[in-house]
C-alpha positions as CSV (number, residue, x, y, z in Angstrom):
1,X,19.1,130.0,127.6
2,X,20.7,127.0,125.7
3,X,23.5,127.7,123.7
4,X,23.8,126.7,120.2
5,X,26.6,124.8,119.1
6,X,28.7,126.7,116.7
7,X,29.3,124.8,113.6
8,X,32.2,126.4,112.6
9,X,33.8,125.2,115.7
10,X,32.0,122.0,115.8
11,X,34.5,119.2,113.3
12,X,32.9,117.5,110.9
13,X,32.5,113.5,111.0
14,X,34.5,114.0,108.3
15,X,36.9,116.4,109.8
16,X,37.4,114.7,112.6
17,X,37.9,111.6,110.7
18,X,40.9,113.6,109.0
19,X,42.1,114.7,112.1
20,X,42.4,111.1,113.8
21,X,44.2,109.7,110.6
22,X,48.2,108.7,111.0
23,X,50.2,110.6,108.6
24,X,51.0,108.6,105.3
25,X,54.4,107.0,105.3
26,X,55.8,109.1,102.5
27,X,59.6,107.1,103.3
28,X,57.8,103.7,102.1
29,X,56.1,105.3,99.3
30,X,59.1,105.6,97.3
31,X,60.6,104.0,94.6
32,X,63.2,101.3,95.4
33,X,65.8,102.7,93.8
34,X,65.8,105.9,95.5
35,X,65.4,104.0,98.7
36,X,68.9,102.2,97.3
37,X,70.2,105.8,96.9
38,X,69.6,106.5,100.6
39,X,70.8,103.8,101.9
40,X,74.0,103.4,100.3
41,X,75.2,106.7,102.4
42,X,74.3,104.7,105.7
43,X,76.1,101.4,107.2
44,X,74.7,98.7,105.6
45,X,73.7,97.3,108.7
46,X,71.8,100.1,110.1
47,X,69.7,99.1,106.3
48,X,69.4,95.6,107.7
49,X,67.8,97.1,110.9
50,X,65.3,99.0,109.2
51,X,63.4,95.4,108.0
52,X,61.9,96.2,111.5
53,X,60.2,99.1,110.8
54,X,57.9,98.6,108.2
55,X,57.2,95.2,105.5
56,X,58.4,97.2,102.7
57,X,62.3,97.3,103.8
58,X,61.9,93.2,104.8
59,X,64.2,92.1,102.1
60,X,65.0,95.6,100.1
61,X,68.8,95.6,101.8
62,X,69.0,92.6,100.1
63,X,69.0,93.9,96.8
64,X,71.2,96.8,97.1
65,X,74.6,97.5,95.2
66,X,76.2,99.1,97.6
67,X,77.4,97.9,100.8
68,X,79.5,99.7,103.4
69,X,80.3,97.9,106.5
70,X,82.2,99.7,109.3
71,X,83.6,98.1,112.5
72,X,86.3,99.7,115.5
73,X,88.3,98.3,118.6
74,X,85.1,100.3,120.6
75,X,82.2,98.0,118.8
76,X,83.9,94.8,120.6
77,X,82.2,92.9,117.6
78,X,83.6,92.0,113.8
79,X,81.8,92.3,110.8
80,X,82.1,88.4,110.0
81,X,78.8,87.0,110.5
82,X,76.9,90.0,109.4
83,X,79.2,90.7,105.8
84,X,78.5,86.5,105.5
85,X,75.2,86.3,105.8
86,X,74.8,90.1,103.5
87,X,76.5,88.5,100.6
88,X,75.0,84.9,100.8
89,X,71.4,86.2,101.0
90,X,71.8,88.4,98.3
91,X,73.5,85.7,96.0
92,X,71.5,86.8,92.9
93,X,72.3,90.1,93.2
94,X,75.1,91.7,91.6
95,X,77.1,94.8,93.8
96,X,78.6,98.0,92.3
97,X,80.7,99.1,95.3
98,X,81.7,97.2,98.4
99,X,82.9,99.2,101.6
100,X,84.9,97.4,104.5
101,X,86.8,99.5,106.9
102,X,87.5,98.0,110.1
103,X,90.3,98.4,113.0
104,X,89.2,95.4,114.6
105,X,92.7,92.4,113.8
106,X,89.5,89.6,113.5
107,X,88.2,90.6,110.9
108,X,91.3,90.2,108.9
109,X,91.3,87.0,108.1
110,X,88.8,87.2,105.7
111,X,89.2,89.7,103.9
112,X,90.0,86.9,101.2
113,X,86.3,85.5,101.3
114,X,84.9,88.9,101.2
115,X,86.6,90.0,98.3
116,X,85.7,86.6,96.5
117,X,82.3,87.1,96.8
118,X,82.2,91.0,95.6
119,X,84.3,89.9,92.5
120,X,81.8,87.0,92.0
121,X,79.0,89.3,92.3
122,X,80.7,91.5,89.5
123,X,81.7,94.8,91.5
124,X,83.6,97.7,90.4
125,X,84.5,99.3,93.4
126,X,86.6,97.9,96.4
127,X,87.8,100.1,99.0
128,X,88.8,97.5,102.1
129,X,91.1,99.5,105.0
130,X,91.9,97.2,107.7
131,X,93.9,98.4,110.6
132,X,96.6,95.8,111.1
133,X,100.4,95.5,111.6
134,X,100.7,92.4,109.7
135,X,100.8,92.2,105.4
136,X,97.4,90.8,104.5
137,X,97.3,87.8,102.2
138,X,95.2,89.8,99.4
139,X,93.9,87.4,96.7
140,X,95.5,87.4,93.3
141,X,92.2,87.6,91.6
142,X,91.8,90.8,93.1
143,X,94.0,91.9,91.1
144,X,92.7,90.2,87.6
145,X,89.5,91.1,87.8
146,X,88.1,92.7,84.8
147,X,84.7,93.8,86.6
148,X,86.6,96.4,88.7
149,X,87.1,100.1,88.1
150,X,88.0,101.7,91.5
151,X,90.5,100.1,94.2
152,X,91.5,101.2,97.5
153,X,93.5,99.6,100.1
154,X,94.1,100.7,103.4
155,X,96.4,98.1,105.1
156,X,98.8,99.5,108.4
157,X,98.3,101.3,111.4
158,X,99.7,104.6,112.4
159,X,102.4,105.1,114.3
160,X,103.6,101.6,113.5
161,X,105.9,100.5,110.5
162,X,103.5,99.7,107.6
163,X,102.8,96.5,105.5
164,X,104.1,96.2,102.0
165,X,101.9,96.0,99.5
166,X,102.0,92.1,98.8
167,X,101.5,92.2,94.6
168,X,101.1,88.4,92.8
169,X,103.3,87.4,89.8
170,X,100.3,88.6,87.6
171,X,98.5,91.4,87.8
172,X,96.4,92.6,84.9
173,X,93.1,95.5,85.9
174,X,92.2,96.7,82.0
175,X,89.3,98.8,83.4
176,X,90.9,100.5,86.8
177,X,90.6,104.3,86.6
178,X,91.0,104.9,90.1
179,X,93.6,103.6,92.3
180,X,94.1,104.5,96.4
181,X,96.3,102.9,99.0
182,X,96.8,104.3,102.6
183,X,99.5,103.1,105.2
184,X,101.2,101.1,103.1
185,X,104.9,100.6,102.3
186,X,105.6,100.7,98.6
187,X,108.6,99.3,96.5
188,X,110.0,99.7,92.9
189,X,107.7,96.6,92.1
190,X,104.6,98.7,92.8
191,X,105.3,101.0,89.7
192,X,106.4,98.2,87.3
193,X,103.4,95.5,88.5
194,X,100.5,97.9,89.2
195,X,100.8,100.7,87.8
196,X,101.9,99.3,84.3
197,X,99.5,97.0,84.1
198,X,96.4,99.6,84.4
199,X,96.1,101.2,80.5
200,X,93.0,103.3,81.9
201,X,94.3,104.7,84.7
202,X,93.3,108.2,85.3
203,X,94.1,109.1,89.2
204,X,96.4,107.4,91.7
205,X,96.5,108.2,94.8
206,X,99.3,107.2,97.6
207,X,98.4,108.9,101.6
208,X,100.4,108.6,104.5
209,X,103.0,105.5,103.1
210,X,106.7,104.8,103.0
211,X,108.2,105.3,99.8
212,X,110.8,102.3,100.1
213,X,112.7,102.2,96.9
214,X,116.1,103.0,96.9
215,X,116.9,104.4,93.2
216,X,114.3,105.4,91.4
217,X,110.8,105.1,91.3
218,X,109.4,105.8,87.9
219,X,105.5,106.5,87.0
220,X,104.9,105.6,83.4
221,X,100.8,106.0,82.1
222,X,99.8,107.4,79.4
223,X,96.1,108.2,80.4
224,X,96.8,109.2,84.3
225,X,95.0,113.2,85.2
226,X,95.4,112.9,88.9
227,X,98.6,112.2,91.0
228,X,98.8,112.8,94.8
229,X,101.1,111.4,96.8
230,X,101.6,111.7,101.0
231,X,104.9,110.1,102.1
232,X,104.7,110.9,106.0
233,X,107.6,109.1,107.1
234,X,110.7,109.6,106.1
235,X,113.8,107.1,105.4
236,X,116.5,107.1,108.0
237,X,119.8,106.2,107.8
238,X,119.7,106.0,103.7
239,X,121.9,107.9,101.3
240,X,118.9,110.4,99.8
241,X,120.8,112.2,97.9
242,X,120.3,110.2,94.7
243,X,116.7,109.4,95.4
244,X,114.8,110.3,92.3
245,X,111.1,109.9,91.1
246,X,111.0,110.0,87.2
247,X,107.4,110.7,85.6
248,X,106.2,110.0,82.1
249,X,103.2,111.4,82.4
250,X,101.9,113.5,79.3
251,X,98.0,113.8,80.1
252,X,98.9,114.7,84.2
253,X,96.6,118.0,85.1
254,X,96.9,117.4,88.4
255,X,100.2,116.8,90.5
256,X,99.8,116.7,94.3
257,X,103.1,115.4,96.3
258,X,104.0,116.1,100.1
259,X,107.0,114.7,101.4
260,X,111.0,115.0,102.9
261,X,111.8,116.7,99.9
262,X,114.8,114.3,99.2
263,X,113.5,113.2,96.1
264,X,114.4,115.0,92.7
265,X,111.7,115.4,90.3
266,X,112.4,114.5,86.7
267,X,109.9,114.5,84.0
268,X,110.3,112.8,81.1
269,X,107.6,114.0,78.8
270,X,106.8,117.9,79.2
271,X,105.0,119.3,82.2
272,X,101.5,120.4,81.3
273,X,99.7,120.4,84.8
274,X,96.9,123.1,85.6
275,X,97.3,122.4,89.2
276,X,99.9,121.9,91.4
277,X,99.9,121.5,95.1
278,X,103.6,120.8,96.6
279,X,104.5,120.5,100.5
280,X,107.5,119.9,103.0
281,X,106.4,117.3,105.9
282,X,107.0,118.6,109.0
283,X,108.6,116.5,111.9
284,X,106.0,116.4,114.6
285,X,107.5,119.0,116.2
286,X,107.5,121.2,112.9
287,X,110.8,121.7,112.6
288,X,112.6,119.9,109.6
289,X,113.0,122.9,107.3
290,X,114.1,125.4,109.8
291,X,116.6,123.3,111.7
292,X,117.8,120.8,109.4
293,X,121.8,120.7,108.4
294,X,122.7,123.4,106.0
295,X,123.8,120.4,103.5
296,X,120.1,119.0,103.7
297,X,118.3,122.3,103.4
298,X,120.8,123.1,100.5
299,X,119.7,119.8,98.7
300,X,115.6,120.9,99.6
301,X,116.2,123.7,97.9
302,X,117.9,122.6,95.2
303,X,114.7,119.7,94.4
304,X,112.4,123.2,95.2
305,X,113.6,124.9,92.1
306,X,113.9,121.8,89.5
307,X,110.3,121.3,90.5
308,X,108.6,124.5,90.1
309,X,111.1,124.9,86.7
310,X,109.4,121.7,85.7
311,X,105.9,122.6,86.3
312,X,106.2,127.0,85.4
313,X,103.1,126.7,82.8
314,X,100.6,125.7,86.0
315,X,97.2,127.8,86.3
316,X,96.9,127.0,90.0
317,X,99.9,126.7,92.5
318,X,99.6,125.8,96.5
319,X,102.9,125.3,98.4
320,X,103.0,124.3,101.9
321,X,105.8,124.8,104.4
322,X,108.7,124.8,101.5
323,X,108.8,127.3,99.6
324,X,111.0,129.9,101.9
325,X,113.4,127.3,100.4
326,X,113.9,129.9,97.6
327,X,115.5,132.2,99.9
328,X,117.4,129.8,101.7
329,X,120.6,129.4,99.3
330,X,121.2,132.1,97.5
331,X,123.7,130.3,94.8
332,X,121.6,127.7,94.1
333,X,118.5,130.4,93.2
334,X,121.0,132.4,91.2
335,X,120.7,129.5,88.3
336,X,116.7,130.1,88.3
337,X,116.7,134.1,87.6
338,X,114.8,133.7,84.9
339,X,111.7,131.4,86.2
340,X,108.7,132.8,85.5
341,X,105.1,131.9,86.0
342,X,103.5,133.6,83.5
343,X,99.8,131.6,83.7
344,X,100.0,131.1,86.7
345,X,96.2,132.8,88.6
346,X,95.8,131.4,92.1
347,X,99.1,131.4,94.2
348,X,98.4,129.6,98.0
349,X,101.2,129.5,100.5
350,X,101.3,128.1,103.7
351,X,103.7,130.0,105.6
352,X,104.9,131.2,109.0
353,X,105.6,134.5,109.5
354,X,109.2,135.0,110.0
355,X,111.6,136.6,108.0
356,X,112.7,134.3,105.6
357,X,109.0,133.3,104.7
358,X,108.2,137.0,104.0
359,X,111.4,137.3,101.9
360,X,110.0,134.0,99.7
361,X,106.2,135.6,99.7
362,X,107.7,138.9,98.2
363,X,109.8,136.6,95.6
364,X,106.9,134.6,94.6
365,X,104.7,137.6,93.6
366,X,107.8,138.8,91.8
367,X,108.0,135.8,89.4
368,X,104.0,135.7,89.6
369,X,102.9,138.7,87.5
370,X,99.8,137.5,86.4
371,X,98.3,136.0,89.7
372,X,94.6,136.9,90.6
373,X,94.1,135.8,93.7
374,X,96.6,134.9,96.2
375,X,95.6,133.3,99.5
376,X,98.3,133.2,102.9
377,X,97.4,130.7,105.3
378,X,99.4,131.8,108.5
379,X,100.9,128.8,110.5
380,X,100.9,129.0,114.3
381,X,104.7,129.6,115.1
382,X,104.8,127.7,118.7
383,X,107.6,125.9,117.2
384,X,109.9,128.2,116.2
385,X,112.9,129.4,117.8
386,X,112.7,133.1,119.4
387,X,114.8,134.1,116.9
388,X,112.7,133.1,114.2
389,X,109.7,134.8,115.1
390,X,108.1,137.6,113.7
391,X,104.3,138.0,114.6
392,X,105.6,138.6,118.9
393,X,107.2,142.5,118.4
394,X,108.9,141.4,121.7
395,X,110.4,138.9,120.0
396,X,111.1,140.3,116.3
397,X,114.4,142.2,115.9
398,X,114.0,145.4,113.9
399,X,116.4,144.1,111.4
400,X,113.5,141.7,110.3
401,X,111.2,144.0,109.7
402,X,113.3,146.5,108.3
403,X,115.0,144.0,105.9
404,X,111.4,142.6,104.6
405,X,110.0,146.0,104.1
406,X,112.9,146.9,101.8
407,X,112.4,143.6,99.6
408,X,108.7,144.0,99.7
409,X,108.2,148.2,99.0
410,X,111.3,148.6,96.8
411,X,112.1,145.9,95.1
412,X,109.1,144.0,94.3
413,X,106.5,144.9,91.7
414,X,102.8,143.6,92.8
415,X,100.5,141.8,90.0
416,X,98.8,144.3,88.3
417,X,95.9,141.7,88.2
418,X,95.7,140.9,91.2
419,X,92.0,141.2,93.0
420,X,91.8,139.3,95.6
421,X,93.7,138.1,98.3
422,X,93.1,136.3,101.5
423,X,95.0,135.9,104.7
424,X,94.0,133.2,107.1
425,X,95.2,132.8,110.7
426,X,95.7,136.6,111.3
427,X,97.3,137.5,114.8
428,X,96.8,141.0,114.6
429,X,100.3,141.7,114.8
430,X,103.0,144.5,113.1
431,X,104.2,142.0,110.5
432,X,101.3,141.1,109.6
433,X,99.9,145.1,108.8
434,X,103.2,145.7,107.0
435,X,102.2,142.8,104.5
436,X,99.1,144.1,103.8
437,X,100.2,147.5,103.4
438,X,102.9,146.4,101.1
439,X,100.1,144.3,98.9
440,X,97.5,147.3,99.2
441,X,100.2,150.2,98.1
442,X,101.7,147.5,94.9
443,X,98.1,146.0,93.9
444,X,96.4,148.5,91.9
445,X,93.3,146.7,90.9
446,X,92.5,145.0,94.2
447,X,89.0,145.0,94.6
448,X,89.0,141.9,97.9
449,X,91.1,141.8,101.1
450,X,89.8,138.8,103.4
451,X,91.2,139.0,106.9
452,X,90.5,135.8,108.6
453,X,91.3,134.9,112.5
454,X,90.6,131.8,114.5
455,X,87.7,131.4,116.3
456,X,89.2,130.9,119.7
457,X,91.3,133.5,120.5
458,X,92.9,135.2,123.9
459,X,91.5,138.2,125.5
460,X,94.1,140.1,125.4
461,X,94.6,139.4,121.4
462,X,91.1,140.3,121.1
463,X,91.7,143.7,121.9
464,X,94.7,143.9,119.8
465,X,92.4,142.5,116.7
466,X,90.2,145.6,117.0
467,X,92.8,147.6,117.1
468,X,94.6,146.0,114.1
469,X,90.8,146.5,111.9
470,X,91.6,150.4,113.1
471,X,94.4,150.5,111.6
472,X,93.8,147.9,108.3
473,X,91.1,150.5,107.5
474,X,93.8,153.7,107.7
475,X,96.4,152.3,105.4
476,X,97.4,154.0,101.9
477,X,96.3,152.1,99.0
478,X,96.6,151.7,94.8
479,X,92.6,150.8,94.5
480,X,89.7,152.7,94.9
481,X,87.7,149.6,94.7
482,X,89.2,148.3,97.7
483,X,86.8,145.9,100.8
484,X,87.9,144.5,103.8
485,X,86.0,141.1,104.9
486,X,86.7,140.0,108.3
487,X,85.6,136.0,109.3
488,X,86.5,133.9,111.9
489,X,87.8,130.4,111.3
């Protein structure tokens, strides 16, 4: 007998029609501007490429306002011809941002034209990083140009001594809120040229540079919110000692500085920062602040103090590898008795865990009594010496742990608001446990203890984590409301 066809399983003409159809191409469907949007996240000349996919990206590169070009020693090619021909094909465009990082020496030489042809173009943003050991010619209508709101420079390479940062006679940016500059050496000029001659300013930023001035360097604007500064390198064979870095700075809510330490801080209008962030930079072996001459730890400490004097009304405070400074000399910390931070809510420290840092953890809850959260990140202590060492029990005299349990049970009275606190980096070892039963027996309306370890970890410590959990989960504490969370990093 013949079979029927089935028509439910038998497509339609018009099914099958359906069926056979490409898929729309929702991508060229939208609007231009969102396509703009898109692109300006990519390499502009990955936009170029896309002509060749479809008639509707032909010339839309062409028209967009913002261009990021990005070139390296691996590439073997510079970005000359293909930055040339983006900006003269585009001539009646103008350009919001323009993007040019590059490592190749090649392309430096014209930077100048580049720049010309953004400014023409009436940008506001430049952020040019070339990776060269020689001072770039920048032009002097860079800095005159009235178009421009953002400006970053990247100029040296590391490891090597950086540029200066080459400033003409003139320099006048009404409209610059935001000014960057990266591996570059920076004089007294640069405060007195640049900075004085942006009224809008609102953040400056300095990374990895060389502070070069030999006095003072003094910070004056009115308007500036955001301050961070990175000084990797420090100066040898210089008298430090008067080094000072004077701020007028009355609208300053956030102050972020990491260097030597052998510059005092002196403010000249008050203090009112929400946040500070403050750090020690290490030598590459991370040992400056431990094993530094008594006279040059004496004067770290002494710059530790003024600053955290200067800036007690801060809501948020994050200190990295400095502040066991406050145990260090014990004279010079008998001036600041009284230093409180009464607003003071999120308290991060970046500490190791020997004896003096516990001693300076305990201290900084004492003159924190208002903190919420505090949050320990635990730094690997491969560069200690022996003696220094507190997380190895082989290795950690009983003295140590003896003389940090008396600061931290006895003398020290825990936050009665604090509720959460977090420890990154945990080893799982006996120092460690006696911190946390210190802050769970003082902390009596904890309600948040996050344990964090690394990711990659021995075997052998492995075990000893598990055990640790056993024995995090057993100690006394002030809360009822207490919970452990354990992550890796």
């Amino acid at each position: 007998m013949e079979e029927e066809p089935n028509d439910a399983q038998s497509p339609t003409p018009k099914k099958r029609t359906l069926e056979n159809a490409e898929p729309p191409d929702r991508i060229s469907d939208l609007p231009d501007v969102l396509l703009h949007h898109i692109f300006s996240f990519l390499d502009t000349r990955y936009a170029v490429q896309s002509s060749v996919l479809s008639s509707r990206f032909d010339y839309l590169w062409g028209s967009m306002l913002h261009l990021r070009f990005f070139s390296n020693t691996n590439t073997n090619t510079t970005l000359e011809k293909l930055i040339h021909k983006v900006l003269i094909l585009r001539e009646k465009y103008h350009i919001k941002s323009l993007h040019i990082h590059s490592d190749n020496d090649d392309d430096v030489p014209h930077v100048y034209s580049w720049i010309l042809a953004a400014i023409r173009r009436n940008v506001r943003e430049i952020d040019i990083c070339m990776a060269t050991r020689a001072a770039i010619d920048l032009p002097h209508f860079l800095f005159t140009c009235d178009s421009l709101t953002v400006l970053k420079l990247g100029l040296g390479t590391m490891g090597e001594d950086f540029p200066p940062l080459l400033l003409p006679d003139w320099v006048e940016l009404p409209n610059v809120k935001f000014l960057q500059f990266t591996r570059v050496s920076i004089d007294e000029c640069f405060a007195v040229q640049l900075i004085g001659s942006c009224p809008s300013l609102e953040t400056l930023i300095i990374v990895d540079s060389e502070l070069t001035f030999e006095e003072e360097f003094e910070i004056v604007s009115r308007k500036l919110v955001h301050l961070g500064v990175q000084c990797r390198f420090p100066m040898y064979q210089r008298d430090v000692s008067e080094f000072k870095v004077r701020l007028a700075t009355p609208n300053l809510k956030v102050f972020r500085w990491e260097d030597y330490m052998v510059r005092e801080f002196v403010w000249l209008e008050p203090a009112n920062v929400d946040r500070v962030e403050f750090g020690l930079v290490m030598d590459e072996d991370g040992r400056m602040a431990l094993d530094s001459a008594e006279e040059y730890k004496k004067m770290q400490a002494r710059h530790m103090f003024k600053l955290l004097e200067a800036v007690s009304n801060v809501n948020s405070l994050t200190l990295y590898g400095c502040y066991h400074l406050v145990t260090f000399d014990p004279s010079s910390a008998s001036d600041y008795l009284s230093l409180q931070f009464h607003n003071l809510k999120y308290l991060k420290l970046e500490t190791w865990l020997s004896a003096d840092c516990l001693l300076a953890t305990f201290y900084m809850l004492k003159i924190c009594p208002n903190i919420k959260t505090l949050s320990l990140h635990i730094l690997e202590d491969d560069c200690l010496e022996p003696s220094h060492r507190c997380w190895d029990e082989k290795l950690s005299p009983s003295l140590h742990l003896g003389k940090c349990w008396e600061a931290g049970s006895s003398k020290l009275c825990i936050s009665h608001h604090l509720k959460v606190v977090e420890i990154h980096g945990v080893h799982g070892c006996m120092i460690e446990l006696m911190l946390i039963e210190i802050l769970l027996k003082g902390a009596k309306v904890l309600e948040k203890v996050v344990i964090s370890t690394y990711e990659e970890k021995p075997s052998d410590r492995e075990k000893g984590l598990a055990e640790f959990r056993k024995k995090l989960r057993a100690l006394p504490r002030a809360s009822s409301t207490v919970t452990f969370v354990f992550t890796e990093e």
